[in-house]
Each structure stands twice: as C-alpha cells, then as structure tokens.
ROVEX-908794 format. One record per residue (C-alpha): residue number from 1; x, y negated, z. Coordinates in pm, 1 decimal, always signed. Each point is the difference from the previous one (the first is absolute). Layout:
BEGIN
{nr = NUM; u = X; v = Y; w = Z}
...
***
This chain:
BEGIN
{nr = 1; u = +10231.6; v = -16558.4; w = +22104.8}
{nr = 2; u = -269.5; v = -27.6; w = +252.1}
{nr = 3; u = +29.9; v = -26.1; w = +350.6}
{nr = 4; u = -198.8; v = +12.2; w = +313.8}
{nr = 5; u = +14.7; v = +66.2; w = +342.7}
{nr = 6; u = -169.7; v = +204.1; w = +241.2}
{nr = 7; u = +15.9; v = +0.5; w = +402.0}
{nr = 8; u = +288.4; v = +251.6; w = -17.5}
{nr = 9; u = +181.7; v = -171.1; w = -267.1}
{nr = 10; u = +9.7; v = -107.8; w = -354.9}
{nr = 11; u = -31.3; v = +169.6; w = -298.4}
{nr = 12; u = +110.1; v = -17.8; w = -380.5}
{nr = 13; u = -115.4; v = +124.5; w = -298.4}
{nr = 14; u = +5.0; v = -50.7; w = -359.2}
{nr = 15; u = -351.3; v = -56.3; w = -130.9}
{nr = 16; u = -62.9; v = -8.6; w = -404.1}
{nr = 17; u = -249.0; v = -231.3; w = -115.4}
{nr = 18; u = -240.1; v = +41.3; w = -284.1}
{nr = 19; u = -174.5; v = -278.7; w = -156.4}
{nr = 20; u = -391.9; v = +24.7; w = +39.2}
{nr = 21; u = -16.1; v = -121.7; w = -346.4}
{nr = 22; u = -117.8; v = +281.0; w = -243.8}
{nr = 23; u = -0.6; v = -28.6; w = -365.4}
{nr = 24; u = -415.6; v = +63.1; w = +78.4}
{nr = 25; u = +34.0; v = -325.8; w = +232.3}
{nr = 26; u = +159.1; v = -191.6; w = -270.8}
{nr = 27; u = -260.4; v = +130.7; w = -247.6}
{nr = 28; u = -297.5; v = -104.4; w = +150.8}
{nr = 29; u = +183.4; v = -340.9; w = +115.5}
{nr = 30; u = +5.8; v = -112.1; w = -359.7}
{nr = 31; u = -335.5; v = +143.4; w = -103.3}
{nr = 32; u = -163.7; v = -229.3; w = +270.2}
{nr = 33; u = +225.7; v = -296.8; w = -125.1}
{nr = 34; u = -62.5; v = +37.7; w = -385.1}
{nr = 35; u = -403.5; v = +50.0; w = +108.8}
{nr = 36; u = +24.8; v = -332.7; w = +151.6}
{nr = 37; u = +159.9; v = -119.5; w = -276.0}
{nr = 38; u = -282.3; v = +93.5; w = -240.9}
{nr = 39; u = -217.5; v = -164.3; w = +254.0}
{nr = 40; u = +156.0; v = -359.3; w = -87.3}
{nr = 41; u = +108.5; v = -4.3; w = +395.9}
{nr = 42; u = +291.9; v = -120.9; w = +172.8}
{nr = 43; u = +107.4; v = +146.7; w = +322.4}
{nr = 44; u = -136.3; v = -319.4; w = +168.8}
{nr = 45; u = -394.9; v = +73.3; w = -188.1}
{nr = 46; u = +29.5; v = +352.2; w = +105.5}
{nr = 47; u = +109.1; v = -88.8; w = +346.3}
{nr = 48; u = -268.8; v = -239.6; w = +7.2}
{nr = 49; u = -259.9; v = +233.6; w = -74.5}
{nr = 50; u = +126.1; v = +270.1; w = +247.3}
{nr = 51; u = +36.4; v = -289.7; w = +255.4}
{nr = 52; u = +305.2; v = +140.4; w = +63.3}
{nr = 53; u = +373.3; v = -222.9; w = -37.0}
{nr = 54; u = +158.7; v = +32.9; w = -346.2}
{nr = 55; u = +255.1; v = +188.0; w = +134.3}
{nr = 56; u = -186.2; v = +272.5; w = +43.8}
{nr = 57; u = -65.1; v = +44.4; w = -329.8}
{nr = 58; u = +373.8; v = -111.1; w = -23.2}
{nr = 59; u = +86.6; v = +301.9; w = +168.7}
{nr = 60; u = -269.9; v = +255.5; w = -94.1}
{nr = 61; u = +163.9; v = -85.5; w = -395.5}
{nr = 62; u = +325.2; v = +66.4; w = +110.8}
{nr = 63; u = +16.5; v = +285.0; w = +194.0}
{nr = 64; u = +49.1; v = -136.1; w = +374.5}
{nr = 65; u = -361.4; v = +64.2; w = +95.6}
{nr = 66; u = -161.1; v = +356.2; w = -90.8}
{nr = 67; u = -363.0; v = +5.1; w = -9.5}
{nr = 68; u = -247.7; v = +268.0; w = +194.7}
{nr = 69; u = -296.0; v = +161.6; w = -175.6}
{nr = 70; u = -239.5; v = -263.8; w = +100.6}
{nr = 71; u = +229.5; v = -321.1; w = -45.2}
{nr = 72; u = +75.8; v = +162.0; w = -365.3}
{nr = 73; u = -407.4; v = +24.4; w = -50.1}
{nr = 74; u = -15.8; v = -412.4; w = +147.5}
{nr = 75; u = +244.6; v = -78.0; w = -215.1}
{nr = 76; u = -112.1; v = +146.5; w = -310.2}
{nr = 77; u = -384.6; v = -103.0; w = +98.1}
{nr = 78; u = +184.1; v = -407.4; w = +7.9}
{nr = 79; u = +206.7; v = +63.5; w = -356.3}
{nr = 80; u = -357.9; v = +154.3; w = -147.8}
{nr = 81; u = +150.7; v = +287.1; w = -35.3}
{nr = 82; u = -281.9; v = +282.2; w = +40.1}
{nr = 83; u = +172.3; v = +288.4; w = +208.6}
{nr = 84; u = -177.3; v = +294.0; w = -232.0}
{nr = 85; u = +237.5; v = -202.3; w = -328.3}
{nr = 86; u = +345.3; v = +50.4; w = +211.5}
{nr = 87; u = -51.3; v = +384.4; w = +84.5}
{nr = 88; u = +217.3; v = +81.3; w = -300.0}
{nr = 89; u = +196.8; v = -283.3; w = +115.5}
{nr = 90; u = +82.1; v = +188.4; w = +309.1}
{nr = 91; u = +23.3; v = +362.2; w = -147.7}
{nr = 92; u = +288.1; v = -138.4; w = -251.3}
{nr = 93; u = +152.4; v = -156.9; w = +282.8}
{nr = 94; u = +11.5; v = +284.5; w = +225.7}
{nr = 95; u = +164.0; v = +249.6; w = -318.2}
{nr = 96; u = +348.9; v = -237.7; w = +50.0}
{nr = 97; u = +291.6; v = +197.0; w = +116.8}
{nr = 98; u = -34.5; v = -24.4; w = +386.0}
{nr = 99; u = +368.6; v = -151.2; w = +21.3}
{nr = 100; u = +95.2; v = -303.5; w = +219.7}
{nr = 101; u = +140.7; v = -283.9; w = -186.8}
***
C-alpha cells in the first residue's frame, strides 16, 4: 500500500511493483563479467582502469547499475572489447522473451 497526502487530504493506493531487471539486463550483466574474465581482470583492475570504484563494476556485473549507450561503448572500449564484435552480442540479447524476472 502506498500512501500520500495532498493539501485536501491523504490518499491510498495499492501500487504493483515490477523489478527493472530483465532477463536482457541479466544477459548482458554476465557477458560484461565473463569478458572481463577472459581479460585476466578483477573487478579492482577493471575499476582501476575505468578510474572508477570497484563497485561499480560490482554493480554494473550484478544488475544494480544499468549502463547507457555511451557508458556500454566506455566500458567495452576499457575490457578491449571492439563495439563492431558485440553487435550480435546485442541482437541475441534483445530476441529474449521481454518478461520481468
């Protein structure tokens, strides 16, 4: 139940909420983590690299961050990861079922 209140009174309602974690999410998530993998990195060299705090790599990897177009591209760039190799990457990604977890 939700609740809030307005100048002439309060209000209830019963909100649903969805995860924001797709199966697509989750996908990609442990592509980027098994790329760094095959790089030899830890979060910490990645981080490093990025000059960014492990935990956002920590977080990218498991799920709590989501990435825009451009961080995705500055991320693979630091994981040498040439953006043209991960276009199928992305089109097999994308052909999951669009369900919620």
């Amino acid at each position: 139940m939700y609740c809030f209140s307005v100048r002439t009174g309060s209000y209830c309602m019963s909100v649903q909420m969805k995860s924001i974690h797709s199966k697509q999410s989750a996908a990609l998530a442990r592509s980027l983590r098994e790329r760094r993998l095959e790089q030899g990195l830890s979060m910490r060299a990645l981080a490093e690299r990025m000059g960014r705090p492990h935990t956002f790599v920590q977080d990218v990897e498991s799920g709590q961050r989501r990435l825009d177009v451009i961080q995705f591209i500055w991320y693979c760039e630091h994981l040498n990861w040439d953006i043209e190799d991960t276009a199928g990457l992305l089109r097999d990604i994308a052909k999951l079922p669009r369900t919620n977890f």
